[in-house]
TORFI-642553 format. One record per residue (C-alpha): residue number from 1; residue in three letters; x, z, y. Coordinates in nm, 4 decimals. Layout:
BEGIN
+-----+-----+----------+----------+----------+
!   i !  aa !        u !        w !        v !
+-----+-----+----------+----------+----------+
! NUM ! ALA !        X !        Z !        Y !
...
+-----+-----+----------+----------+----------+
This chain:
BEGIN
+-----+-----+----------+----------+----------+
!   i !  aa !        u !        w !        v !
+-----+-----+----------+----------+----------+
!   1 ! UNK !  -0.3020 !   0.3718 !  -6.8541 !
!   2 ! UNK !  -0.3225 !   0.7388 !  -7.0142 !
!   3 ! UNK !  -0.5259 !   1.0116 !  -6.8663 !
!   4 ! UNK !  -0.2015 !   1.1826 !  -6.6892 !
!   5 ! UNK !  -0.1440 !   0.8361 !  -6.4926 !
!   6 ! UNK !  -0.5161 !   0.8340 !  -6.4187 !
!   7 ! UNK !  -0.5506 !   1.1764 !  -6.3017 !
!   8 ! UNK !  -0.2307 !   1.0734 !  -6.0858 !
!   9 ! UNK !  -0.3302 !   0.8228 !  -5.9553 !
!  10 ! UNK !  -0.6709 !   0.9610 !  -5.8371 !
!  11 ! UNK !  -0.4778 !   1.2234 !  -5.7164 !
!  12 ! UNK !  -0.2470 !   0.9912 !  -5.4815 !
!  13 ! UNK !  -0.5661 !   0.8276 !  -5.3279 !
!  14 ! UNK !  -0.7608 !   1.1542 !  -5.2504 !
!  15 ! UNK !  -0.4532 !   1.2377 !  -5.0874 !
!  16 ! UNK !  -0.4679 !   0.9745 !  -4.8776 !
!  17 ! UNK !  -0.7696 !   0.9501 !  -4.7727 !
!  18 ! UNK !  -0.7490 !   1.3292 !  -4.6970 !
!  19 ! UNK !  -0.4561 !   1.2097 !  -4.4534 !
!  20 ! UNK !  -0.6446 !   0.9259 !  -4.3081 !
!  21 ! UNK !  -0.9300 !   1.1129 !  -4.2775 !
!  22 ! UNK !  -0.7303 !   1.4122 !  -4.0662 !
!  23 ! UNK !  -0.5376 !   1.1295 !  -3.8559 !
!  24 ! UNK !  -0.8707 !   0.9769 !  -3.7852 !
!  25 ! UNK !  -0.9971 !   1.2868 !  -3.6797 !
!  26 ! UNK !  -0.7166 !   1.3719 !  -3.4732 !
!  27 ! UNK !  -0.7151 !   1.0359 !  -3.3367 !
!  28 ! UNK !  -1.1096 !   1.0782 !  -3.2340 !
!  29 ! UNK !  -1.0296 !   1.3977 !  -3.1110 !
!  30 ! UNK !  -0.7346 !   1.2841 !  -2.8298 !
!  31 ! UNK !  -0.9681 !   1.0083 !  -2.7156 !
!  32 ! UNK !  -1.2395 !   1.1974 !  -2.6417 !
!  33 ! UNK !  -1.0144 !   1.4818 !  -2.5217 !
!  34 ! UNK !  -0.8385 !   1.2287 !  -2.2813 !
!  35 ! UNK !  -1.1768 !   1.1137 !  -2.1733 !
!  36 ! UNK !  -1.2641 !   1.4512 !  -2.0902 !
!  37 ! UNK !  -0.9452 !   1.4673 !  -1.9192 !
!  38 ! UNK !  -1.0089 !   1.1401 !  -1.7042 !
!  39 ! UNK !  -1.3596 !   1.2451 !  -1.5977 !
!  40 ! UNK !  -1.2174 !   1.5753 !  -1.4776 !
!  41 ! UNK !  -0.9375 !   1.4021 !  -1.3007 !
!  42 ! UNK !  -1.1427 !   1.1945 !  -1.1008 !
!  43 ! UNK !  -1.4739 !   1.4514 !  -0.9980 !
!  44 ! UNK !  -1.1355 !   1.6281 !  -0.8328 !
!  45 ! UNK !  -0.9666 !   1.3070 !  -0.6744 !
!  46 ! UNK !  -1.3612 !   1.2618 !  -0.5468 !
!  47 ! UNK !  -1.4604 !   1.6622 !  -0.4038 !
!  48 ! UNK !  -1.0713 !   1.6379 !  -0.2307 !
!  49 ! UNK !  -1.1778 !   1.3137 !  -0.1026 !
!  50 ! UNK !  -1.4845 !   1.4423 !   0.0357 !
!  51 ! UNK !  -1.3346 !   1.7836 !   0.1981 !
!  52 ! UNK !  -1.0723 !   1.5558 !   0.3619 !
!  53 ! UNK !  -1.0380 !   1.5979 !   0.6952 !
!  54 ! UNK !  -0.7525 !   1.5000 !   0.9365 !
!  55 ! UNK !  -0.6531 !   1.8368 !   0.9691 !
!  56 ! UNK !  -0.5318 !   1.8490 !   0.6213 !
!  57 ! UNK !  -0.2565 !   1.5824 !   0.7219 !
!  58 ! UNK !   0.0877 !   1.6899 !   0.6163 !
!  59 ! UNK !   0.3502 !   1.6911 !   0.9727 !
!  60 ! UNK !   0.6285 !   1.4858 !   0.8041 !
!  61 ! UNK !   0.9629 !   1.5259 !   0.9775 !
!  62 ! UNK !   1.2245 !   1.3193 !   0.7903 !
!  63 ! UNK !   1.1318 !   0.9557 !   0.8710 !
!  64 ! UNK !   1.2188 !   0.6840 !   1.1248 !
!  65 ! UNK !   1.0282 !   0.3868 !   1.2056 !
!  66 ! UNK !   1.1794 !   0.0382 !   1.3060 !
!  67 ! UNK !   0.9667 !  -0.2977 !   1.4179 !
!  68 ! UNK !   1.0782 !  -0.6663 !   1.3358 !
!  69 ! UNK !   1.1809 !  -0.9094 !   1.4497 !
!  70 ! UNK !   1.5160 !  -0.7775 !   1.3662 !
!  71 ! UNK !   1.7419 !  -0.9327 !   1.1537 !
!  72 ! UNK !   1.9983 !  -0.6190 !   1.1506 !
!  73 ! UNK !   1.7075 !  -0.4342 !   0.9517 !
!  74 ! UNK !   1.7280 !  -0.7025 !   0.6868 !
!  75 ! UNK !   2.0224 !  -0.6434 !   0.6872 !
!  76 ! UNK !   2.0269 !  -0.2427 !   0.6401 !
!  77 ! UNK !   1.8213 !  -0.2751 !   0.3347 !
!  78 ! UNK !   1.9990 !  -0.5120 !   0.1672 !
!  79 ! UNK !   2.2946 !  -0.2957 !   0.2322 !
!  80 ! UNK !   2.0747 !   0.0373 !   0.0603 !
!  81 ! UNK !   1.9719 !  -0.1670 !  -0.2443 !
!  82 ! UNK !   2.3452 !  -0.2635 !  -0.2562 !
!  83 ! UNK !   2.4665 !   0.0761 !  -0.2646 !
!  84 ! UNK !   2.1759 !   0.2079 !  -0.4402 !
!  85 ! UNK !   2.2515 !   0.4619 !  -0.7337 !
!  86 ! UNK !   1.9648 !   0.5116 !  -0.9244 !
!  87 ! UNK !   1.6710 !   0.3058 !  -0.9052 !
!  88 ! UNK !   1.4770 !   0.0448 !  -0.7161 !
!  89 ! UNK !   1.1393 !  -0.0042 !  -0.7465 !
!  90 ! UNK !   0.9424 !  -0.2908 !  -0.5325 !
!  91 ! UNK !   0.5642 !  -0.3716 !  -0.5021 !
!  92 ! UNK !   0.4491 !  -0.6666 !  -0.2505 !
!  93 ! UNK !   0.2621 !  -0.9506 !  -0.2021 !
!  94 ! UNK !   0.5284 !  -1.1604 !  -0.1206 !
!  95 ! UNK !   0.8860 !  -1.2213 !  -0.2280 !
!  96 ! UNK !   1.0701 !  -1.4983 !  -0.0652 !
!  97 ! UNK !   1.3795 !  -1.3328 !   0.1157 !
!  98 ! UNK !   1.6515 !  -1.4565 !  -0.0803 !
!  99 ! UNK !   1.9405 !  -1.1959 !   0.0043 !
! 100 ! UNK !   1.6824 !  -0.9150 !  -0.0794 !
! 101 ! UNK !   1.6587 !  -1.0564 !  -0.4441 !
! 102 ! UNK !   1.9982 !  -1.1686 !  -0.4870 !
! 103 ! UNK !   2.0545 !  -0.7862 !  -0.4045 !
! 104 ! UNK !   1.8503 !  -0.7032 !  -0.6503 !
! 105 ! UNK !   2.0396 !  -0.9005 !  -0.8952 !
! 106 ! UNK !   2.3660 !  -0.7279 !  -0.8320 !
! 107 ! UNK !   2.2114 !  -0.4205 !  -0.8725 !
! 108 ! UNK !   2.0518 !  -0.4900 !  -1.2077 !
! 109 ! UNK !   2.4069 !  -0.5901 !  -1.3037 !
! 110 ! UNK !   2.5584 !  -0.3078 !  -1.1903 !
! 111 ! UNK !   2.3085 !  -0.0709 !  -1.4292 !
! 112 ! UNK !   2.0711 !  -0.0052 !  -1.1894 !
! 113 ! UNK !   1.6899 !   0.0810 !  -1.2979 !
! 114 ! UNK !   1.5592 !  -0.2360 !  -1.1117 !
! 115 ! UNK !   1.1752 !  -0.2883 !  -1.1470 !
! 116 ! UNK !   0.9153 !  -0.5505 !  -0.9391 !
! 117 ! UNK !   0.6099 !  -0.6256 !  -0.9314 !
! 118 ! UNK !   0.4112 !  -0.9323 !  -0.7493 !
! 119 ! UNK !   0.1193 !  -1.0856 !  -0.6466 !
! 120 ! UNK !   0.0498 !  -1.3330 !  -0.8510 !
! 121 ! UNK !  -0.1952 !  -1.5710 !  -0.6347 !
! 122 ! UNK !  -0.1544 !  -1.4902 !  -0.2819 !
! 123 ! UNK !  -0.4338 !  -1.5992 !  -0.0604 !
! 124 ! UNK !  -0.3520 !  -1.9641 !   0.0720 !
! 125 ! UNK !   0.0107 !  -1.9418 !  -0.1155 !
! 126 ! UNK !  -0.0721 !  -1.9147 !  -0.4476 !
! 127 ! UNK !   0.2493 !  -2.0498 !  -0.6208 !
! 128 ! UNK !   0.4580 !  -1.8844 !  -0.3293 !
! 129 ! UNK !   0.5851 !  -1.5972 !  -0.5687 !
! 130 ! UNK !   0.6542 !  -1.8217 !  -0.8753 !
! 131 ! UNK !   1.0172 !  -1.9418 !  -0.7908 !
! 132 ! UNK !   1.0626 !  -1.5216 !  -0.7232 !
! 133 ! UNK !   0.9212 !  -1.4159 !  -1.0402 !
! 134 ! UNK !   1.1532 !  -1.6818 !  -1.2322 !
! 135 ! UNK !   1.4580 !  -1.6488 !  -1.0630 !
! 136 ! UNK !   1.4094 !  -1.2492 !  -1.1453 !
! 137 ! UNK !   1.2886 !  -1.3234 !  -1.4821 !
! 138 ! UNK !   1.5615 !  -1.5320 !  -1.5744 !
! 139 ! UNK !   1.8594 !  -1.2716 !  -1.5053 !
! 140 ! UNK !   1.6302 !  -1.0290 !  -1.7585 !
! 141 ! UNK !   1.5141 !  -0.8098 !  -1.4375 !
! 142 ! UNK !   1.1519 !  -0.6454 !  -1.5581 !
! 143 ! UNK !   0.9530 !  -0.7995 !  -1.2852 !
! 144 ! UNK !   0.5311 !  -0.8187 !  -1.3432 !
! 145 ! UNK !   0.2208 !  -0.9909 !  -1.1577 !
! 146 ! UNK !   0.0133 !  -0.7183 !  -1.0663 !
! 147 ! UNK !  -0.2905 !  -0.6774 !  -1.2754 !
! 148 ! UNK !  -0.5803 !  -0.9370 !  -1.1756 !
! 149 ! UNK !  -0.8464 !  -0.7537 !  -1.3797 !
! 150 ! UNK !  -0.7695 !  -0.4260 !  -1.1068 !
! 151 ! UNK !  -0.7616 !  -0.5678 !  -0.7920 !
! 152 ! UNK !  -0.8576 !  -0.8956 !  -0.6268 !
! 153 ! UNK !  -0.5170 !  -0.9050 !  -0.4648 !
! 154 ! UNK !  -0.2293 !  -0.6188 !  -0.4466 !
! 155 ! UNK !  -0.1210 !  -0.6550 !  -0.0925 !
! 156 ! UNK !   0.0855 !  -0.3431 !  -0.0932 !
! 157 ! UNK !   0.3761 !  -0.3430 !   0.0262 !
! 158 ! UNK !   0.6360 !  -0.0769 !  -0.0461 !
! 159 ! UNK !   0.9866 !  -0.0335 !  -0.1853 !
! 160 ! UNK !   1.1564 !   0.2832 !  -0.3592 !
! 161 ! UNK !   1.5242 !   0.2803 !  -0.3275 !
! 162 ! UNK !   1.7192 !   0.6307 !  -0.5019 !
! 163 ! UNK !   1.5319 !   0.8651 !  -0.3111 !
! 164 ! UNK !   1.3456 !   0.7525 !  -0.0299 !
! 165 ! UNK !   1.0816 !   0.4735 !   0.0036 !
! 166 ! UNK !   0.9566 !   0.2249 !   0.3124 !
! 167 ! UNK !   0.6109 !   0.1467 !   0.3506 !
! 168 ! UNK !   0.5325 !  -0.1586 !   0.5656 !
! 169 ! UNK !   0.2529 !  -0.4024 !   0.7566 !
! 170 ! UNK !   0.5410 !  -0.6759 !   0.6494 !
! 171 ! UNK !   0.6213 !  -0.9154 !   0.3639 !
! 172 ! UNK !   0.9854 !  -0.9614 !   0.1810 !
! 173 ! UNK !   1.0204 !  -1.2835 !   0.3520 !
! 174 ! UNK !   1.3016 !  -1.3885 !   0.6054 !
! 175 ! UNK !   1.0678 !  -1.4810 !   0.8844 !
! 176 ! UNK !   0.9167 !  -1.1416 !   0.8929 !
! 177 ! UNK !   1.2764 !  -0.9893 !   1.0111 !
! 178 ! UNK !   1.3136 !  -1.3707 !   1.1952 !
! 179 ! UNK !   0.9821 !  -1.3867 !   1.4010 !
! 180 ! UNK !   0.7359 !  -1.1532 !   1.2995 !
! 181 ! UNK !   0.5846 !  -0.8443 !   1.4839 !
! 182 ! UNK !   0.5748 !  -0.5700 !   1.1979 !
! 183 ! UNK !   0.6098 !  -0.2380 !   1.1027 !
! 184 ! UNK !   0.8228 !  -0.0267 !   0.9084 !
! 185 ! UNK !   0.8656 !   0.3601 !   0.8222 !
! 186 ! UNK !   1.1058 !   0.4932 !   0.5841 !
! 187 ! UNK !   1.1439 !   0.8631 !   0.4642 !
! 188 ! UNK !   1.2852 !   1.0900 !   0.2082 !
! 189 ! UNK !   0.9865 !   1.3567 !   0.1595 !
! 190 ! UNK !   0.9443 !   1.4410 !  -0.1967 !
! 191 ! UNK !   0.6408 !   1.5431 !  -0.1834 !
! 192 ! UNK !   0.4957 !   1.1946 !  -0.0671 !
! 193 ! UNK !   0.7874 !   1.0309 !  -0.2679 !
! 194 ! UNK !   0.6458 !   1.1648 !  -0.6017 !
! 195 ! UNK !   0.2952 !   1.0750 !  -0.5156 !
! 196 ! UNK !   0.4221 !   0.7205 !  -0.3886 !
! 197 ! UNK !   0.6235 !   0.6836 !  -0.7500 !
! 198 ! UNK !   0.2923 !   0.7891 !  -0.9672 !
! 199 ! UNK !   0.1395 !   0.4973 !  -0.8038 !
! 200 ! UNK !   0.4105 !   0.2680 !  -0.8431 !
! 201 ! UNK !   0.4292 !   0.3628 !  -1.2224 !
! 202 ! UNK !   0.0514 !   0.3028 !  -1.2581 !
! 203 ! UNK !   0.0248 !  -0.0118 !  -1.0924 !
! 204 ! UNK !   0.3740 !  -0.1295 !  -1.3257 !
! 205 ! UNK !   0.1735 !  -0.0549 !  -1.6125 !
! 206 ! UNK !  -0.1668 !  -0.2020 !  -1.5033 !
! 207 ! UNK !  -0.3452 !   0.1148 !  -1.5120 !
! 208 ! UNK !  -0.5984 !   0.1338 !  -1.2652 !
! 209 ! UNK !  -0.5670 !   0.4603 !  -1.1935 !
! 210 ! UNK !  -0.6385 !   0.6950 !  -0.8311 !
! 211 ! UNK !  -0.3857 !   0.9219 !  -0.6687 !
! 212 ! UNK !  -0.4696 !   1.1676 !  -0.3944 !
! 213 ! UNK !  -0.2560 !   1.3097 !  -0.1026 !
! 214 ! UNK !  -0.3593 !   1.4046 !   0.2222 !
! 215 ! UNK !  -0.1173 !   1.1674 !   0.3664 !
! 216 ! UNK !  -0.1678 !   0.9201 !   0.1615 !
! 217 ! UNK !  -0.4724 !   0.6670 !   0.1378 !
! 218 ! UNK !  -0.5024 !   0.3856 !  -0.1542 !
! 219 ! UNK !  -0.7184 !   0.0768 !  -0.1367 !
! 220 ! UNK !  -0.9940 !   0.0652 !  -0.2953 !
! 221 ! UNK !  -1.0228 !   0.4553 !  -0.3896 !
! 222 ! UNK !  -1.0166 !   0.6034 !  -0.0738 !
! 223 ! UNK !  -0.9549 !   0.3623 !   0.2256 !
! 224 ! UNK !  -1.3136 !   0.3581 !   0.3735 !
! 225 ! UNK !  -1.3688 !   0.6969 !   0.3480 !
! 226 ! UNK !  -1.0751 !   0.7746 !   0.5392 !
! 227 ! UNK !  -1.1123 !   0.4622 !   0.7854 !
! 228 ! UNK !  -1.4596 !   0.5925 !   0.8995 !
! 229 ! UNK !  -1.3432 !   0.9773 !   0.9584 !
! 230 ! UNK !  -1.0349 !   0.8564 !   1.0804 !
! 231 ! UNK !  -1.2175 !   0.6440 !   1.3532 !
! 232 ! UNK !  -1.5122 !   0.9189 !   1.4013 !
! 233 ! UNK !  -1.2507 !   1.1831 !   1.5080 !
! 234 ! UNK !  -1.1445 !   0.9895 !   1.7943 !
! 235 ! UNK !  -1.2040 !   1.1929 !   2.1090 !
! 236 ! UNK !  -1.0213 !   0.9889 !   2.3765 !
! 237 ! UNK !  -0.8879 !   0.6677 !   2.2674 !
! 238 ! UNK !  -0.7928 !   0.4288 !   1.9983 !
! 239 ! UNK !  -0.5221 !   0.1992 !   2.0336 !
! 240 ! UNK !  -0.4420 !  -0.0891 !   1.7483 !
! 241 ! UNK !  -0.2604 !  -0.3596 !   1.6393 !
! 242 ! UNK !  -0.4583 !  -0.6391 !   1.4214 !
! 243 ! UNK !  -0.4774 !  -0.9597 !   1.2707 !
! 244 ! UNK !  -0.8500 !  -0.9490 !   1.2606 !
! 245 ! UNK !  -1.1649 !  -0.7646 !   1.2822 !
! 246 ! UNK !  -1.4321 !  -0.8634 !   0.9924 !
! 247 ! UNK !  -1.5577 !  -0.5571 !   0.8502 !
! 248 ! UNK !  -1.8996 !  -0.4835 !   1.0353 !
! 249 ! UNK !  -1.8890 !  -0.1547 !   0.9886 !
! 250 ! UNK !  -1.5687 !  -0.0360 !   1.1159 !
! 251 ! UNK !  -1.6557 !  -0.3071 !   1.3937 !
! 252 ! UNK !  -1.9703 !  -0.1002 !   1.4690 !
! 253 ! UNK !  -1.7746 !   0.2258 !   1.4492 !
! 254 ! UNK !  -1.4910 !   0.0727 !   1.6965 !
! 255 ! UNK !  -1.7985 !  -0.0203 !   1.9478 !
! 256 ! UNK !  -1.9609 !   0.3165 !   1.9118 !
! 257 ! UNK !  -1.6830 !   0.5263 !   1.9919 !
! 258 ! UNK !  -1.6114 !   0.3027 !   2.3492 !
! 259 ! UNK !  -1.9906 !   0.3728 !   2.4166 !
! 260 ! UNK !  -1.8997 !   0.7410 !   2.3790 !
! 261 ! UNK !  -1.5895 !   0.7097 !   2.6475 !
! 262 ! UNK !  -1.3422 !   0.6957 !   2.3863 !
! 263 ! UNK !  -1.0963 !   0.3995 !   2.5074 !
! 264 ! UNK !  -1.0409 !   0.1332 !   2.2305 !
! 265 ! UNK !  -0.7103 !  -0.1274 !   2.3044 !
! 266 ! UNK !  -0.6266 !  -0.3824 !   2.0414 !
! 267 ! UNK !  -0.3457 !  -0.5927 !   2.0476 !
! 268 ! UNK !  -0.4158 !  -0.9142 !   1.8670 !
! 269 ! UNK !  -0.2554 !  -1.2851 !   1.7804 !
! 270 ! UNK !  -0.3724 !  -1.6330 !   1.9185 !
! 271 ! UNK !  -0.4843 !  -1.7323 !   1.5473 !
! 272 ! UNK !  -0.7852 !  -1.4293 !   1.5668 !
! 273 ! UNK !  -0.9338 !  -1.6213 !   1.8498 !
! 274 ! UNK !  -1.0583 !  -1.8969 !   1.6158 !
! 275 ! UNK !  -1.1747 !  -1.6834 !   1.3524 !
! 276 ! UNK !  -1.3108 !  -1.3765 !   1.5145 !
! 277 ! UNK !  -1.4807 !  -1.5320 !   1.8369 !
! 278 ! UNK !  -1.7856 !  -1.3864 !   1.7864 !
! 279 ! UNK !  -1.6801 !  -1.0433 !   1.6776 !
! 280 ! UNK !  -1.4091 !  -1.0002 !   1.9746 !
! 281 ! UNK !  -1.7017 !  -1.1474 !   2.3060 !
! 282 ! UNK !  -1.9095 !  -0.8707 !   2.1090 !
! 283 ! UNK !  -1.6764 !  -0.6162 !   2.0989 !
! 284 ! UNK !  -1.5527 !  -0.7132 !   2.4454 !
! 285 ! UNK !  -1.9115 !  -0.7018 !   2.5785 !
! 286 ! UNK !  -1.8706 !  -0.3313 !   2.4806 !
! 287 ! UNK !  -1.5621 !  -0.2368 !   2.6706 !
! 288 ! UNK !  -1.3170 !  -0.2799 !   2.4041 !
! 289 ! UNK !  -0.9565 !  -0.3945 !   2.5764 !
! 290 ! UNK !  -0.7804 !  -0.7132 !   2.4023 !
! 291 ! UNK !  -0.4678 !  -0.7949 !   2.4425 !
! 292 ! UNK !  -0.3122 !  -1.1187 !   2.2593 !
! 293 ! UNK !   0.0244 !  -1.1548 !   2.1839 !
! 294 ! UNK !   0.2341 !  -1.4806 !   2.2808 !
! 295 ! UNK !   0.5618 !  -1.4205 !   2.2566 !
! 296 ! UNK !   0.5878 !  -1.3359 !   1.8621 !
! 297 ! UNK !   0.4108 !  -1.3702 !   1.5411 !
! 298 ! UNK !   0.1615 !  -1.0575 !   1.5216 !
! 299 ! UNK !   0.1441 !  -0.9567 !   1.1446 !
! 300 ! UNK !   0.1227 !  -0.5993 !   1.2346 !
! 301 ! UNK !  -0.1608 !  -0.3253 !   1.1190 !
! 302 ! UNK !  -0.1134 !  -0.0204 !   1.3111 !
! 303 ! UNK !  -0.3932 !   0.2601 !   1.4600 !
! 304 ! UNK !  -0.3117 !   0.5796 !   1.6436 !
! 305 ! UNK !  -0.5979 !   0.8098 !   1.7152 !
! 306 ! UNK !  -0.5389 !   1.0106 !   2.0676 !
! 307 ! UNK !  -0.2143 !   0.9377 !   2.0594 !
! 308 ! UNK !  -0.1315 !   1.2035 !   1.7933 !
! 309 ! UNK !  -0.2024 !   1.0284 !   1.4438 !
! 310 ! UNK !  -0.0549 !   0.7421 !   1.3465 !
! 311 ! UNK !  -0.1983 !   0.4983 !   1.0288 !
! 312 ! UNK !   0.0712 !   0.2430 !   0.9100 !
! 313 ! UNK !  -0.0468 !   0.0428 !   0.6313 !
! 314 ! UNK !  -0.0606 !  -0.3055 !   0.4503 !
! 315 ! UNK !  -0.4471 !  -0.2924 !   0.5467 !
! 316 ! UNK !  -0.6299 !  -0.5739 !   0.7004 !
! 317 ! UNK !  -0.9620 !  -0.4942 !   0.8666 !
! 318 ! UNK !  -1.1854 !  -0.6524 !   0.6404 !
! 319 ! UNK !  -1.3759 !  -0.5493 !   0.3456 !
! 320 ! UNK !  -1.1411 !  -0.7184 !   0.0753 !
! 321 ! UNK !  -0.8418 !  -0.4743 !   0.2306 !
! 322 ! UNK !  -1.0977 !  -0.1413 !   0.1848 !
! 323 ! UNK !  -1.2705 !  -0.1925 !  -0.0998 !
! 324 ! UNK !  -1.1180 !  -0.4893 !  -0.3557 !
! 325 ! UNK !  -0.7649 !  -0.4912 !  -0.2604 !
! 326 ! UNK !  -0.4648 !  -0.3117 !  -0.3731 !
! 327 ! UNK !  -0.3367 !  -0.1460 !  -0.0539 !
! 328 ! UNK !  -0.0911 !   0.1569 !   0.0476 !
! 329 ! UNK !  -0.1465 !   0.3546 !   0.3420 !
! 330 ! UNK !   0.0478 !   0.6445 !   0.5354 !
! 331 ! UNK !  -0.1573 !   0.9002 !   0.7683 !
! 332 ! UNK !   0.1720 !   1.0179 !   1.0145 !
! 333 ! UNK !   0.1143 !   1.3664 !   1.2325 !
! 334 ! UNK !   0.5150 !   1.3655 !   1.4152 !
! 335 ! UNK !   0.4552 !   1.3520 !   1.8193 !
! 336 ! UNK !   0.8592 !   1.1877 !   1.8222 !
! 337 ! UNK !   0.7178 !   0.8827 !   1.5894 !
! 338 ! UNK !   0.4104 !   0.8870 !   1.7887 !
! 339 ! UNK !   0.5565 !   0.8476 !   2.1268 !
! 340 ! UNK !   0.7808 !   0.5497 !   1.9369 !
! 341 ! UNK !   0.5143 !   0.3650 !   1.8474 !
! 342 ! UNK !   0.3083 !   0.3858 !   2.1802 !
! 343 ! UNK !   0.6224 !   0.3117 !   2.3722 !
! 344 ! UNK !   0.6478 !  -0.0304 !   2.1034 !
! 345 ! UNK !   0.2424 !  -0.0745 !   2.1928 !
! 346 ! UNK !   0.2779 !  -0.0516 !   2.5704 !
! 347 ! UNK !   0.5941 !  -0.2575 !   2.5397 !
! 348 ! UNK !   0.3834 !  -0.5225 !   2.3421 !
! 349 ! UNK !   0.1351 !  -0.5493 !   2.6054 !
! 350 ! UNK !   0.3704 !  -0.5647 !   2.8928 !
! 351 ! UNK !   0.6320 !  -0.8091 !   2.7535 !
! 352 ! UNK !   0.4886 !  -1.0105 !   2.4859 !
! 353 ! UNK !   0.0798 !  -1.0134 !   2.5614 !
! 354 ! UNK !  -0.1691 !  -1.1392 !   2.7545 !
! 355 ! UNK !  -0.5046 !  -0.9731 !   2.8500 !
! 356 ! UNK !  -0.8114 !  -1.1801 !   2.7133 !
+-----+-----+----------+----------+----------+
């Protein structure tokens, strides 16, 4: 090699290491800078969090609410994901309904951004989404298990359809529209539906990552916070629907605020006799009002505070639901809604309950 091909050659390689070095160095520089950006991101999420209050709630006005069993709402949302035009985005814990995913299907095949993402190992049923995820997987729709590493379970439950969403206490499953007692509320507000899709996109992903909106409360960023003001604003009564009650502290909170004269009514199944005896004679030893249902399958997880805010969510009252879970939450302010769901409550304990 002469001394022109040398000088070349040396040349060439301080070039690129020059080039290396700079994309190192740019490299070094976005991670910290997105680091930076992260850490900033969440001291915000947490000094909103803390100046919460329910005050800040947003009064939503373009929503409706509907309560199972009912097996015409199965079949109005089969008949929006049939006509949707854009997209449809699902997150639950469980997927069995079989017209709902067929639906899905058809939309896929029609060019419709279809997206889904499951549970992999529900609690007691942990091979109950498997036949779901295959039957999706197998007509190329892009359907994920949550992320195990984030969450102990995601028991969200929400869908996106175009441009409106439905958050629910229920699963996709035919005997929650065939026997269950559950909750739904759909709307069409942007603002909540942009929040609603960050989330969606996050948890697609597997990116663990918070979202804040007054309206809005995620398990496990913000749900206890919110729980315990929530319940501490209570001035005259608190009226729920429950599966169960095994989080001590909310417990304690519950039984505090009926030793301050605010009324607390629960409407509960037969099943959270067995497993909550000792929490419900205590909590009945303090005034609290239970009422079990008989006549259908309570799945429901509903609170309205004074009979002006309304909390429907996938939440369970345990400590898994606030603090481990992946869970979706709305805070409601609309006095219509609100007199819906208390005339559904006082229905509940007239024609389907019994007082224990």
């Amino acid at each position: 090699m002469n001394k022109i091909q040398k000088n070349i050659t040396s040349l060439f390689f301080i070039i690129f290491f020059i080039l290396l070095s700079l994309q190192q160095g740019k490299e070094y520089l976005t991670f910290h800078q997105e680091k930076k950006n992260n850490i900033e991101y969440q001291e915000n999420l947490s000094t909103q969090l803390e100046n919460f209050w329910l005050t800040d709630i947003k009064e939503i006005n373009n929503l409706s609410i509907h309560r199972t069993p009912d097996l015409d709402l199965l079949d109005q949302i089969v008949r929006e994901i049939n006509n949707a035009e854009s997209r449809i985005f699902l997150e639950t814990y469980i997927l069995t309904e079989k017209r709902i995913q067929q639906a899905l299907k058809d939309a896929f095949n029609r060019g419709i951004d279809v997206q889904v993402i499951l549970e992999k190992n529900p609690y007691m049923a942990y091979s109950i989404n498997n036949k779901s995820y295959n039957n999706l997987e197998k007509d190329w729709i892009p359907v994920v298990w949550s992320d195990s590493e984030d969450y102990s379970f995601n028991h969200a439950k929400f869908i996106i359809i175009d441009n409106h969403f439905y958050i629910s206490t229920w699963n996709y499953s035919y005997s929650t529209f065939k026997y269950n007692r559950d909750f739904f509320m759909k709307s069409d507000d942007l603002e909540l539906l942009e929040k609603i899709l960050e989330i969606y996109h996050h948890d697609y992903v597997g990116e663990k990552k918070d979202v804040y909106h007054p309206n809005i409360v995620l398990s496990p960023f913000n749900s206890r916070t919110v729980f315990e003001k929530y319940f501490d604003s209570a001035t005259q009564s608190i009226d729920l629907y429950f599966q169960y009650f095994k989080d001590e502290k909310l417990v304690e909170r519950l039984i505090n605020k009926q030793k301050s004269w605010v009324q607390v009514t629960a409407i509960i199944p037969k099943t959270a006799l067995k497993s909550n005896d000792d929490v419900l004679e205590k909590m009945q030893r303090s005034w609290i009002i239970f009422h079990i249902m008989s006549k259908k399958k309570m799945h429901s997880k509903v609170i309205v505070i004074d009979k002006k805010y309304w909390f429907i969510w996938s939440v369970n009252f345990s400590s898994y639901s606030l603090d481990r879970n992946r869970e979706l939450w709305l805070l409601i302010k609309n006095s219509k809604i609100i007199k819906e769901i208390l005339y559904y409550f006082q229905d509940d304990i007239a024609n389907n309950s019994v007082k224990k």
